[in-house]
N, CA, C and O of each residue as an XYZ file, in Angstrom:
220
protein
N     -18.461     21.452    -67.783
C     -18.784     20.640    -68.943
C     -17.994     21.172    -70.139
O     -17.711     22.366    -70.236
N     -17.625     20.206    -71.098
C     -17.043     20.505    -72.231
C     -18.038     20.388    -73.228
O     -18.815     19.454    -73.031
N     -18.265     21.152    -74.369
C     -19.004     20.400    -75.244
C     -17.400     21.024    -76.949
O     -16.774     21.967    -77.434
N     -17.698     19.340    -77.038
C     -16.712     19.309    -78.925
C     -17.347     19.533    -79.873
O     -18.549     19.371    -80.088
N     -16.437     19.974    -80.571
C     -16.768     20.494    -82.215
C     -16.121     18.862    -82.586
O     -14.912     18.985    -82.781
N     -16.510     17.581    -82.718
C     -16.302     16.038    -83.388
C     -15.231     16.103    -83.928
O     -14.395     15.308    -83.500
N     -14.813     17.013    -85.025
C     -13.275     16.924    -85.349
C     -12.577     17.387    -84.620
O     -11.496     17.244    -85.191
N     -12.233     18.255    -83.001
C     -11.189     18.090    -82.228
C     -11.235     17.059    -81.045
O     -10.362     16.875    -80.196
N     -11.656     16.839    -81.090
C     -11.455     15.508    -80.001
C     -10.561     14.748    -80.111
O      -9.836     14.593    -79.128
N     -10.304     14.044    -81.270
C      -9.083     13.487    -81.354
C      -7.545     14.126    -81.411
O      -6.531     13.538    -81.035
N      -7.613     15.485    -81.979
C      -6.340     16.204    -81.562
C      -6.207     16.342    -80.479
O      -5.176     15.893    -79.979
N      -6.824     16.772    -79.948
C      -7.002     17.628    -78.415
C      -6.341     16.286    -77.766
O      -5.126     16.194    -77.593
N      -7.243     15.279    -77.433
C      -6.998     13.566    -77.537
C      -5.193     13.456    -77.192
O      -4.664     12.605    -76.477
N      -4.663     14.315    -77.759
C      -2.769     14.412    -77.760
C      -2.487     14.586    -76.581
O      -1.894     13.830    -75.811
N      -3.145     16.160    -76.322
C      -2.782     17.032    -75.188
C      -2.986     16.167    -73.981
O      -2.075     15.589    -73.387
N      -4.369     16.121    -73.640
C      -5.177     15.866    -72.671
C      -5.792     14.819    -72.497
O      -6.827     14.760    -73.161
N      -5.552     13.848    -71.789
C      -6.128     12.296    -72.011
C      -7.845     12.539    -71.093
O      -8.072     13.447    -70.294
N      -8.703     11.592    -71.462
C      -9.860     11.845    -70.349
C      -9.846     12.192    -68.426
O     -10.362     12.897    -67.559
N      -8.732     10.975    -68.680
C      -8.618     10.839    -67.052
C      -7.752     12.109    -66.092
O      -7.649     12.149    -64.866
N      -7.174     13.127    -67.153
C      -6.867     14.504    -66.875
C      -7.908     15.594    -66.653
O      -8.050     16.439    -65.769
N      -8.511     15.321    -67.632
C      -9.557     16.358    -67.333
C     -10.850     16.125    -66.179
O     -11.528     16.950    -65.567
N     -10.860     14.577    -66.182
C     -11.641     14.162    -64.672
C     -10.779     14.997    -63.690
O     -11.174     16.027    -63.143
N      -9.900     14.594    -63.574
C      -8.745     15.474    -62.206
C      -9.212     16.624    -62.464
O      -9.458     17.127    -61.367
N      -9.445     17.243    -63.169
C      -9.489     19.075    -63.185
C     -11.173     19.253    -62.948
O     -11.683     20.333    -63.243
N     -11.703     18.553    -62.603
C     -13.472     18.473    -62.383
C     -14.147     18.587    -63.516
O     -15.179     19.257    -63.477
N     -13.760     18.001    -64.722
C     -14.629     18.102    -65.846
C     -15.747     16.904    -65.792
O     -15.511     15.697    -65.855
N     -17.360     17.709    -65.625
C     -18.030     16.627    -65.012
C     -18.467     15.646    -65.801
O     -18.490     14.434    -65.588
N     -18.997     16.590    -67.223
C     -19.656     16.226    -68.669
C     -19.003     16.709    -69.645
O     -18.226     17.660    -69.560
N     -19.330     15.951    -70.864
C     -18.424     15.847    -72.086
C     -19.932     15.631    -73.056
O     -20.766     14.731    -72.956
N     -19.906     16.744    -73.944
C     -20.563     16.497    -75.249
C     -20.246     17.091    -76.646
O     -19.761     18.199    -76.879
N     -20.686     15.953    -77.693
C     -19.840     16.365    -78.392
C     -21.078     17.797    -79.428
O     -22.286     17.816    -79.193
N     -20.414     18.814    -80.486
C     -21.535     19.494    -80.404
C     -22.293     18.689    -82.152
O     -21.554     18.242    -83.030
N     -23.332     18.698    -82.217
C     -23.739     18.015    -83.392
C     -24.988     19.143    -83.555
O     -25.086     20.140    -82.839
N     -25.756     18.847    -84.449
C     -26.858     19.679    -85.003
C     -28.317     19.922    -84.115
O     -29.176     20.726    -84.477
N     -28.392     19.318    -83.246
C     -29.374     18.911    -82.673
C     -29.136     19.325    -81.409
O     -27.968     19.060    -81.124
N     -29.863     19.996    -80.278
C     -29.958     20.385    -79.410
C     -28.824     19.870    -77.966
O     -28.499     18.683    -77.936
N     -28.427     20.578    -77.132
C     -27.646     19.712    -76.354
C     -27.986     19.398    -75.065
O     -28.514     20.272    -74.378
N     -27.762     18.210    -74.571
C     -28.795     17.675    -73.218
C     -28.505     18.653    -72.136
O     -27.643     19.528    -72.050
N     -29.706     18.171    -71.120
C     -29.248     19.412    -70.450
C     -29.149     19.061    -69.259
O     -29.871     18.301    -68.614
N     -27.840     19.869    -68.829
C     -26.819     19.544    -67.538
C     -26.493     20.599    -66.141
O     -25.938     21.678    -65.932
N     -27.030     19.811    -65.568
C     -26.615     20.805    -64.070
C     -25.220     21.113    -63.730
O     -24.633     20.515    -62.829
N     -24.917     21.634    -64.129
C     -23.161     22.501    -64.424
C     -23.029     24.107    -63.891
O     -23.975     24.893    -63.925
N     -21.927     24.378    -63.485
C     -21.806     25.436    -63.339
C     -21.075     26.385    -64.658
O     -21.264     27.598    -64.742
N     -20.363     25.734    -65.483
C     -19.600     26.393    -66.248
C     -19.572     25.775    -67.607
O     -19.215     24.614    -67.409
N     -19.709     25.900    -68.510
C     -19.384     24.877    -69.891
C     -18.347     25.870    -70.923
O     -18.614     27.026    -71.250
N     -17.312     25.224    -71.266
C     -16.518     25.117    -72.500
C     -16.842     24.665    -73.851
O     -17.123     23.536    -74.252
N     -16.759     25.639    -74.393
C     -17.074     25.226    -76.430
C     -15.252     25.265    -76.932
O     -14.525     26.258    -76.970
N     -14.875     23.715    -77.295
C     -14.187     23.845    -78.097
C     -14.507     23.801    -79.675
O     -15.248     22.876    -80.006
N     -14.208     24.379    -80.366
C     -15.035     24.405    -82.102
C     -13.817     25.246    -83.016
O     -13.187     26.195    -82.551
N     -13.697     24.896    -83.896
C     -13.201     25.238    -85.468
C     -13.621     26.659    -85.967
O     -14.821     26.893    -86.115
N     -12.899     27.398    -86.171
C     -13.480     28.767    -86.795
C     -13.925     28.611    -88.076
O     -13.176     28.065    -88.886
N     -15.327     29.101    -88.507
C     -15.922     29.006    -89.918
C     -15.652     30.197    -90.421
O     -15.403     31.176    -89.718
N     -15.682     30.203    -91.762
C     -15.978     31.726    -92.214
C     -17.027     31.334    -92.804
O     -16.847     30.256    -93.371
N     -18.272     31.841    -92.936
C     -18.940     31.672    -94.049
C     -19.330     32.702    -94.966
O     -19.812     33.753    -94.544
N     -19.092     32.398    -96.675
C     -19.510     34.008    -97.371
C     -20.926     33.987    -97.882
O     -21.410     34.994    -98.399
């Protein structure tokens, strides 16, 4: 499973079209928002996300 940080999806979107990452067994796709994330029988999940700093 992937889960997105909403603003890369569409960059990323360049690289990697959906139907690529189906080929590579990507089963689920979520994007990450404030609110809890569903929950998936997966073996592995990916966080793509934006580095914050916060002061």
């Amino acid at each position: 499973a992937i889960v997105w940080d909403e603003y890369l999806t569409g960059p990323f979107g360049l690289i990697a079209q959906y139907s690529l990452l189906k080929e590579h067994e990507v089963e689920k796709m979520f994007t990450l928002k404030g609110s809890r994330l569903p929950a998936a029988d997966v073996k592995n999940i990916i966080f793509f996300v934006r580095p914050r700093l916060e002061l």
